[in-house]
Structure formats: C-alpha cells, structure tokens
KOLGU-4560 file (N, C-alpha, C; in nm, 3 decimals, padded with zeros to 5 digits):
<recs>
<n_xx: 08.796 n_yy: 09.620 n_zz: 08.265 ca_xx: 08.880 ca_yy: 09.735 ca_zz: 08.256 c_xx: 08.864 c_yy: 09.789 c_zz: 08.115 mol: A seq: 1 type: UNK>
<n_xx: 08.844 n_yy: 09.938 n_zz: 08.097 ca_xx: 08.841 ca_yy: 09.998 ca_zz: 07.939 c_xx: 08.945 c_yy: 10.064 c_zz: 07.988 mol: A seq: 2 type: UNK>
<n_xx: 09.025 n_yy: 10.079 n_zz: 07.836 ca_xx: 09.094 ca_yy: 10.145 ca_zz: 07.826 c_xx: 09.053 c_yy: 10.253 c_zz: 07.676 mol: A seq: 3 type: UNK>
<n_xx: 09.042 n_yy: 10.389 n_zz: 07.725 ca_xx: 08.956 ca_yy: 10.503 ca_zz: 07.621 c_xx: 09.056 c_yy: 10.543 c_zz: 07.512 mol: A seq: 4 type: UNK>
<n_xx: 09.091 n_yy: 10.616 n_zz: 07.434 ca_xx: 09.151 ca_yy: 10.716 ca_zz: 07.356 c_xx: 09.073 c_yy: 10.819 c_zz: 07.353 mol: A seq: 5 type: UNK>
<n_xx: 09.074 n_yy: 10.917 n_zz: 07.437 ca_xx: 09.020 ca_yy: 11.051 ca_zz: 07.445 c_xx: 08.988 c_yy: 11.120 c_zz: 07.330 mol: A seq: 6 type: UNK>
<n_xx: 09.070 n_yy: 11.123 n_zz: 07.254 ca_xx: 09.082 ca_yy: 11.229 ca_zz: 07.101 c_xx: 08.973 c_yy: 11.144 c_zz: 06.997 mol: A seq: 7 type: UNK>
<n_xx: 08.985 n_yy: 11.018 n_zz: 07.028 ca_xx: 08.887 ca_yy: 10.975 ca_zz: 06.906 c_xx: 08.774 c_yy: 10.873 c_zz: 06.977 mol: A seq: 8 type: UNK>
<n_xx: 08.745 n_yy: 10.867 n_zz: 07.088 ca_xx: 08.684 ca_yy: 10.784 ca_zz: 07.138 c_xx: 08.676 c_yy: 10.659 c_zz: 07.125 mol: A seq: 9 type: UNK>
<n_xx: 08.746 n_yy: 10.585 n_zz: 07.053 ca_xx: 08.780 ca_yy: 10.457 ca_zz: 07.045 c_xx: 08.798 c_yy: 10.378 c_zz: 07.185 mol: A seq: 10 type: UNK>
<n_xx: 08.769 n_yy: 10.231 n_zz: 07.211 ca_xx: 08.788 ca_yy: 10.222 ca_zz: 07.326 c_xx: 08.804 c_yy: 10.061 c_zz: 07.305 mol: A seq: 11 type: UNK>
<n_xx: 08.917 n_yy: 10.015 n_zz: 07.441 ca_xx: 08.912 ca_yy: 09.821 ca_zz: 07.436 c_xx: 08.860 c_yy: 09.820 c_zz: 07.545 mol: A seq: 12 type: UNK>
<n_xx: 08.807 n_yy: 09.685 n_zz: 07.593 ca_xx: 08.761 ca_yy: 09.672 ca_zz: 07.730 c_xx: 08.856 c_yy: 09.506 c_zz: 07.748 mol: A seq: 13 type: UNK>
<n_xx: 08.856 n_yy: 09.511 n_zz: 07.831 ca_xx: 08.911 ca_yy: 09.344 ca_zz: 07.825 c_xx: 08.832 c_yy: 09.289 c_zz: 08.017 mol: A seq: 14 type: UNK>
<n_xx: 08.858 n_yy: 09.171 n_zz: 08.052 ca_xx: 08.831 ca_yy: 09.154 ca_zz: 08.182 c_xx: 08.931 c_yy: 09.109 c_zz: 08.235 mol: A seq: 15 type: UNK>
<n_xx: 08.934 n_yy: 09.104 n_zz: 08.379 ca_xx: 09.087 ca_yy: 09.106 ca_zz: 08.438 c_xx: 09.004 c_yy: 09.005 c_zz: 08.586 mol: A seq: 16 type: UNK>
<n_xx: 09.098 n_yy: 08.868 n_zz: 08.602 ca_xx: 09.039 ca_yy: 08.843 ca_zz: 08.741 c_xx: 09.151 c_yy: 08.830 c_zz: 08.838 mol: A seq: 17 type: UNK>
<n_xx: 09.098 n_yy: 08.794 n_zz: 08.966 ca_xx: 09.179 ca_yy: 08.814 ca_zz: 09.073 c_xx: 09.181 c_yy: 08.685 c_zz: 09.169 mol: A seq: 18 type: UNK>
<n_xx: 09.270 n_yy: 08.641 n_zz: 09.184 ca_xx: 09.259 ca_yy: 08.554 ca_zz: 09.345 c_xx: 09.335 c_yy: 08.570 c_zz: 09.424 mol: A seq: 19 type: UNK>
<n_xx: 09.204 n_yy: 08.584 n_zz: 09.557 ca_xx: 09.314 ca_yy: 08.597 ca_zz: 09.666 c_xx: 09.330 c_yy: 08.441 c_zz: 09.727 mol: A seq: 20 type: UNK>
<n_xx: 09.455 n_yy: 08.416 n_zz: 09.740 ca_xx: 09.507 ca_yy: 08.303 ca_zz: 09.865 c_xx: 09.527 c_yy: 08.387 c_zz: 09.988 mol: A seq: 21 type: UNK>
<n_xx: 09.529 n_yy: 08.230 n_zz: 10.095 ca_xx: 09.563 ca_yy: 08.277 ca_zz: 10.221 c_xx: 09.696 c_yy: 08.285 c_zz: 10.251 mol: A seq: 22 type: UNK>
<n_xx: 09.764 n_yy: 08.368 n_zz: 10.276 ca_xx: 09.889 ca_yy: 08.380 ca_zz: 10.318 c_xx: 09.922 c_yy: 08.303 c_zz: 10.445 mol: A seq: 23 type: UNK>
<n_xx: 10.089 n_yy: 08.293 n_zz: 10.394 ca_xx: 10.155 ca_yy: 08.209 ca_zz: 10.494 c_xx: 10.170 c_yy: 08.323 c_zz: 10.668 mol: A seq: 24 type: UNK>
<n_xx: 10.211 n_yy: 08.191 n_zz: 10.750 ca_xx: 10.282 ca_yy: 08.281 ca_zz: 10.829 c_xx: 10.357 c_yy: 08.341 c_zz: 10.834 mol: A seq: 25 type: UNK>
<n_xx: 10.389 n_yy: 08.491 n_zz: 10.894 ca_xx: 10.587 ca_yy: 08.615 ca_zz: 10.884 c_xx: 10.630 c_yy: 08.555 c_zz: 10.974 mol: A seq: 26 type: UNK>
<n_xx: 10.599 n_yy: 08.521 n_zz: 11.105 ca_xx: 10.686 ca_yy: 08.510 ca_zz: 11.202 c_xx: 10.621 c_yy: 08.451 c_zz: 11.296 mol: A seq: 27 type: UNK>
<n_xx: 10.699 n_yy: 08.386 n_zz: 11.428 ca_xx: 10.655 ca_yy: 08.373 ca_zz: 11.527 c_xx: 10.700 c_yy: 08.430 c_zz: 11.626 mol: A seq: 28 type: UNK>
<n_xx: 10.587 n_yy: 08.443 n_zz: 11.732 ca_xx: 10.606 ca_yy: 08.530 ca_zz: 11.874 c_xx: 10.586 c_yy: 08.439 c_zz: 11.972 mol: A seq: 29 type: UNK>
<n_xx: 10.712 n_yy: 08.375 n_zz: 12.023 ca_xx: 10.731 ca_yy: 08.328 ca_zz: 12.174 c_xx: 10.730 c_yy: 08.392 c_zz: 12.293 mol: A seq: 30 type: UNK>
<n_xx: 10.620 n_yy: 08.341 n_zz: 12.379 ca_xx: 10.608 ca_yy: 08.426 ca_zz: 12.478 c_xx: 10.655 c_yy: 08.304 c_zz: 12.577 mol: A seq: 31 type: UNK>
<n_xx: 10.765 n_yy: 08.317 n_zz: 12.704 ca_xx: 10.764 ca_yy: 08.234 ca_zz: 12.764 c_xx: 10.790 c_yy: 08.337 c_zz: 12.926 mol: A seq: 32 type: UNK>
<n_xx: 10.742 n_yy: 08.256 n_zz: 12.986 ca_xx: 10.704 ca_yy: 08.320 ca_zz: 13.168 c_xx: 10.749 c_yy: 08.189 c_zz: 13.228 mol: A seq: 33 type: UNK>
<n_xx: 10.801 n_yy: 08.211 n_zz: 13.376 ca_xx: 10.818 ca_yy: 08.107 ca_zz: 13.520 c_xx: 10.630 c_yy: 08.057 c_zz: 13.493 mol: A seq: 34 type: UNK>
<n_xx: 10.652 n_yy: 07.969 n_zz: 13.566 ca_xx: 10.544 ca_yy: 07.920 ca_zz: 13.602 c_xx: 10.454 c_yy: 08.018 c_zz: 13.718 mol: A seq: 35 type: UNK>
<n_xx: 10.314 n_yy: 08.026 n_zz: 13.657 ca_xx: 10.202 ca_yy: 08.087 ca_zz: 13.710 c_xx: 10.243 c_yy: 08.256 c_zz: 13.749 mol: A seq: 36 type: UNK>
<n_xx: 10.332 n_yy: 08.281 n_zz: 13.593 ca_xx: 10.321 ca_yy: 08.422 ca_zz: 13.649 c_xx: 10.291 c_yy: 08.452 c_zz: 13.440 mol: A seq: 37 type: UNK>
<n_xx: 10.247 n_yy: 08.553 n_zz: 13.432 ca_xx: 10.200 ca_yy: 08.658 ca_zz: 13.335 c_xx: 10.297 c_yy: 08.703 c_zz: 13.242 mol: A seq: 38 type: UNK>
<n_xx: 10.290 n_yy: 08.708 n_zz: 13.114 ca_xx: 10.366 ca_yy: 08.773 ca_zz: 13.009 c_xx: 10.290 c_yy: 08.803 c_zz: 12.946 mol: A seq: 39 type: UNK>
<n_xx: 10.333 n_yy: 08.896 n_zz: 12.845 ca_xx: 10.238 ca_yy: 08.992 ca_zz: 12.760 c_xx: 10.362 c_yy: 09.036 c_zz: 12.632 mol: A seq: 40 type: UNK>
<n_xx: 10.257 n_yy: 09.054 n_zz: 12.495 ca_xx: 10.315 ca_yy: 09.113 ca_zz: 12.426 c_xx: 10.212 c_yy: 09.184 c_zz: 12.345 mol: A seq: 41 type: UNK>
<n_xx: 10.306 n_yy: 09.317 n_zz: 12.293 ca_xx: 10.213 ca_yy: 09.411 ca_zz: 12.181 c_xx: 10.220 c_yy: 09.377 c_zz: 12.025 mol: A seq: 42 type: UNK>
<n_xx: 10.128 n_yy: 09.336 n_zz: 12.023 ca_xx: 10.176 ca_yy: 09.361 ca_zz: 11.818 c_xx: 10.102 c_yy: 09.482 c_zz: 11.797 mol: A seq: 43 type: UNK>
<n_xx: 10.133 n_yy: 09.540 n_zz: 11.696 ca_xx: 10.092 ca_yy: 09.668 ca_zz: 11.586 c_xx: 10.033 c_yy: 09.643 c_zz: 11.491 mol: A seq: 44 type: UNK>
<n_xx: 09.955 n_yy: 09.671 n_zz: 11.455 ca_xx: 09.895 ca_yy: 09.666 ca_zz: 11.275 c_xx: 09.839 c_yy: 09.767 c_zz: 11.220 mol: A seq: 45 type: UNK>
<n_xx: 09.908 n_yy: 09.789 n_zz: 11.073 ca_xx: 09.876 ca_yy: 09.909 ca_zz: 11.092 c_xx: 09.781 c_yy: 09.891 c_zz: 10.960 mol: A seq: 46 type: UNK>
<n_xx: 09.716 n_yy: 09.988 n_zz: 10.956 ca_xx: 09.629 ca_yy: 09.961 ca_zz: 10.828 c_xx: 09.669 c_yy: 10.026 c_zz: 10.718 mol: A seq: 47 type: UNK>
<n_xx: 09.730 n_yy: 10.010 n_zz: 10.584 ca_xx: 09.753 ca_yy: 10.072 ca_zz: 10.449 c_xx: 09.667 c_yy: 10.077 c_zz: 10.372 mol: A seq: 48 type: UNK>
<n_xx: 09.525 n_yy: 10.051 n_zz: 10.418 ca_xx: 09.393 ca_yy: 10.112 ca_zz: 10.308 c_xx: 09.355 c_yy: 10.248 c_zz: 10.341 mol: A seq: 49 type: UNK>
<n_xx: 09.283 n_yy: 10.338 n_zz: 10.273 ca_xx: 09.213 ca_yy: 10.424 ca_zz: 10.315 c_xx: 09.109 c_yy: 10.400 c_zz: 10.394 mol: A seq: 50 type: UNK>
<n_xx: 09.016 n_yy: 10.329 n_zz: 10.429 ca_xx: 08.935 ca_yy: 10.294 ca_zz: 10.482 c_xx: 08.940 c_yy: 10.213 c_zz: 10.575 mol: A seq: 51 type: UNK>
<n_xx: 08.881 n_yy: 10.224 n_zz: 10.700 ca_xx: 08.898 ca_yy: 10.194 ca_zz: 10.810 c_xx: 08.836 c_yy: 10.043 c_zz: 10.816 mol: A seq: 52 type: UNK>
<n_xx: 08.918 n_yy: 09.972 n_zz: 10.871 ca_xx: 08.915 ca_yy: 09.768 ca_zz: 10.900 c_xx: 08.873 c_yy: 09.759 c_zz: 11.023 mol: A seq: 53 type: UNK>
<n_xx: 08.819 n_yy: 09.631 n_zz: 11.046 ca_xx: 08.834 ca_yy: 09.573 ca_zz: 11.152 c_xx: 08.854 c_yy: 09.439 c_zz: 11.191 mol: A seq: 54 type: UNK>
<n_xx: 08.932 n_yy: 09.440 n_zz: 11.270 ca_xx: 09.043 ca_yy: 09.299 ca_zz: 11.310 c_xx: 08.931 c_yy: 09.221 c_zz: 11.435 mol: A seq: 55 type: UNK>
<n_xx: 08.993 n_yy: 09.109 n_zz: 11.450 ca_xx: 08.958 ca_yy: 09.023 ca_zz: 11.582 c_xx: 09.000 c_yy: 08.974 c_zz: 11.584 mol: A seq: 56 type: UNK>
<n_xx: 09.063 n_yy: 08.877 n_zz: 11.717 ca_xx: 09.113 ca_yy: 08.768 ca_zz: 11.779 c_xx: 09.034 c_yy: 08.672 c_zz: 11.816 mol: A seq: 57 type: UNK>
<n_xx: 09.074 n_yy: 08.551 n_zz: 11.828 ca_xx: 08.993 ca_yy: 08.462 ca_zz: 11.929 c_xx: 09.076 c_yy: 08.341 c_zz: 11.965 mol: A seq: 58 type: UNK>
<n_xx: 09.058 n_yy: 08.303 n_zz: 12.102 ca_xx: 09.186 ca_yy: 08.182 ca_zz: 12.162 c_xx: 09.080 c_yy: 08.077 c_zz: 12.203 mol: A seq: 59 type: UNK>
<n_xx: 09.083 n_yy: 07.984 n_zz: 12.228 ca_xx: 08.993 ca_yy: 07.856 ca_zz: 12.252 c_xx: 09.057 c_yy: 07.824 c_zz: 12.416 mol: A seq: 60 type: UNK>
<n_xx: 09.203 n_yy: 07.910 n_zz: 12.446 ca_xx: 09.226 ca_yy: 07.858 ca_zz: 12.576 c_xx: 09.202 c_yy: 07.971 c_zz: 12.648 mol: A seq: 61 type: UNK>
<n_xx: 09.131 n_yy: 07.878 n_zz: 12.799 ca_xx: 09.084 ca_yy: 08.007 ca_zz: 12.881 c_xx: 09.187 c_yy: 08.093 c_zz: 12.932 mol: A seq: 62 type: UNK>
<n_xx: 09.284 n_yy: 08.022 n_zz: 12.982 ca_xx: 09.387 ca_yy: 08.100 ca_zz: 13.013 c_xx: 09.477 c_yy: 08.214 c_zz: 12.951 mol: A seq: 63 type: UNK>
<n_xx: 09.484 n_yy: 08.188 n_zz: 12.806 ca_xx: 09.498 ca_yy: 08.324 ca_zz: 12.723 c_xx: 09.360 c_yy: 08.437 c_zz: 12.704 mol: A seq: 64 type: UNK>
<n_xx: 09.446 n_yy: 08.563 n_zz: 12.725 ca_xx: 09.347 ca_yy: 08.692 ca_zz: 12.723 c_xx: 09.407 c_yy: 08.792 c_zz: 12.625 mol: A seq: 65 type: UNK>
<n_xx: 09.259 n_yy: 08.815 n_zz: 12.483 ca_xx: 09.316 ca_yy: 08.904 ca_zz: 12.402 c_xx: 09.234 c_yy: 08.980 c_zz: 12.439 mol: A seq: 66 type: UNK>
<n_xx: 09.322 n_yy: 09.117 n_zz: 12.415 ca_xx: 09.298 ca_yy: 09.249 ca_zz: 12.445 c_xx: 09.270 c_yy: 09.331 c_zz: 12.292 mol: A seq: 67 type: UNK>
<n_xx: 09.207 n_yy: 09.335 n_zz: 12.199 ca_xx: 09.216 ca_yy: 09.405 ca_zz: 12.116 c_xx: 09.162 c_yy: 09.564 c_zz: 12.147 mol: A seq: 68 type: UNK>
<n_xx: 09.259 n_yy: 09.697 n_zz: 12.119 ca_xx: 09.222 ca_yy: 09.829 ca_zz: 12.176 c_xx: 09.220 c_yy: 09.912 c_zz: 12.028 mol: A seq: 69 type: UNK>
</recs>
C-alpha cells in the first residue's frame, strides 16, 4: 500500500497481509418429512461483490437432491 502527498510527491509504502480463515457455521436448517415422502427447502445467497461467483453443492447421499438454479 503507498500512501502519496500529491503537492510534494513524497510518498510511504508499507505492506499489509491478510488471512483468510474458514468460517464457522450461522445456522442450521432442519428439514424433517413422514416417512418416504419429500421436503424441500430454499436458501438465498446473495452475492455482495461486484463480480459475478460461482457456488456448488455436493451430498455423498443418493437420496438427497441439490438443485442449484
């Protein structure tokens, strides 16, 4: 990072670092159904970058189905 003084051109630079950790879990989503019938839920995410992300899911059980749209 520099930081300038316009009027006299003088200038500092220093270095700046960053780490990211993995964040904890917000919440949990219980989904519970009768037996051998279907539930579903929506989550949202919304993106606060300018630039467009992309997400994925993946379940190891066959019986769960993600839908990412």
């Amino acid at each position: 990072m520099t930081f300038t003084n316009e009027s006299t051109g003088e200038y500092q630079w220093i270095e700046v670092g960053f780490k990211a950790i993995k964040g904890g879990p917000l919440d949990q989503i219980k989904l519970v159904t009768p037996v051998r019938q279907s539930t579903q839920y929506s989550l949202v995410v919304k993106n606060p970058l300018t630039s467009p992300v992309t997400f994925t899911a993946a379940c190891s059980i066959n019986e769960v189905n993600l839908d990412i749209a």
